[in-house]
N, C-alpha and C positions, 0 to 999 in steps of 0.2 A: 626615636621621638615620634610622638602622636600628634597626627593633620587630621583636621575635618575637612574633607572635599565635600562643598555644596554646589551640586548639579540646578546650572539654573538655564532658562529657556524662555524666548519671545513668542511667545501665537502666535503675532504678529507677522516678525522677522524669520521663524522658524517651521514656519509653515511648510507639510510634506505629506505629498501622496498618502493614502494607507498603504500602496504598496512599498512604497520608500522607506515609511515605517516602521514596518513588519521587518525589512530588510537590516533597518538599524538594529529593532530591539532585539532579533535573531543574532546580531554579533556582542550585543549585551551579556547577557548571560554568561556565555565563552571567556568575555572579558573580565568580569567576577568572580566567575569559577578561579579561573586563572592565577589571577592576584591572591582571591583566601587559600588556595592553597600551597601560595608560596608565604602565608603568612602576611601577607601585605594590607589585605582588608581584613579588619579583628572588627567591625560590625559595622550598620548602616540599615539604611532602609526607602523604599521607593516611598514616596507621599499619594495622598490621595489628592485629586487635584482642586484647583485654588479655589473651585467654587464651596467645598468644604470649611474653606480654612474659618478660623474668629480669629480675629487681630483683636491684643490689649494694651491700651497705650496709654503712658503713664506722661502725665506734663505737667505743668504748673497747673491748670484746672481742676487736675484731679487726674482718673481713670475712667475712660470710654474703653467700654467693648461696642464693636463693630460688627458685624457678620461681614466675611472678604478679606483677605487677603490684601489689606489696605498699606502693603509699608510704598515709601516713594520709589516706585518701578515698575518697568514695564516687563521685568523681567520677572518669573516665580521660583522658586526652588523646588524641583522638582522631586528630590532625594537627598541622601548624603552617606559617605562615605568614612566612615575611621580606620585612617590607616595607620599601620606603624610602619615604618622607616626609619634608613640610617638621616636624611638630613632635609632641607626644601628643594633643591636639585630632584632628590627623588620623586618627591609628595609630587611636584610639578611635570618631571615624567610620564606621572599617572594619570595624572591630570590629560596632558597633551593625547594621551592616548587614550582617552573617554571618548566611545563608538559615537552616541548621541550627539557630540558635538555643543556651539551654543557656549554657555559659561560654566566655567568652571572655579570656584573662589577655592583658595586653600588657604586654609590659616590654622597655625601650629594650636595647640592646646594649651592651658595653663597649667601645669603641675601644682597639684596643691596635697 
């Protein structure tokens, strides 16, 4: 079964050295490697960060774009992850073991 892991993070709350940094995103990679080639990560991608983003938001109004990363949180998504696995025990395994830390959302895919 197919999980999106969305890797998210507070500036705020997550706040770390550059050297702390460098030491996380050094067990990154490893961690990646690791999983796609046991098959576990089948794609994903890092983001560019939130000052980049355009949020489109669709209400009774109508549709505003924004420039920012405007959705309600303080949290941003940092990247994400598609894994395949046997079930959410798993997905959540992988989860727990993301180096960076911070949040991590897993939610199954729709089969369509």
């Amino acid at each position: 079964m197919k999980y999106l892991l969305m890797f998210a993070s507070n500036a705020e709350t997550d706040a770390r050295s550059e050297a702390e940094e460098a030491a996380v995103m050094a067990r990154i990679g490893p961690w990646w490697e690791e999983h796609a080639a046991a098959g576990r990560i089948v794609g994903g991608l890092q983001l560019q960060g939130p000052e980049t983003a355009t949020t489109v938001r669709h209400d009774a109004g109508g549709i505003t774009i924004v420039d920012g990363p405007f959705v309600e949180s303080k949290e941003q998504i940092g990247g994400y992850a598609v894994v395949e696995v046997a079930d959410l025990d798993e997905a959540i395994g992988l989860a727990r073991s993301w180096p960076w830390g911070g949040v991590v959302e897993v939610r199954p895919e729709i089969g369509m």
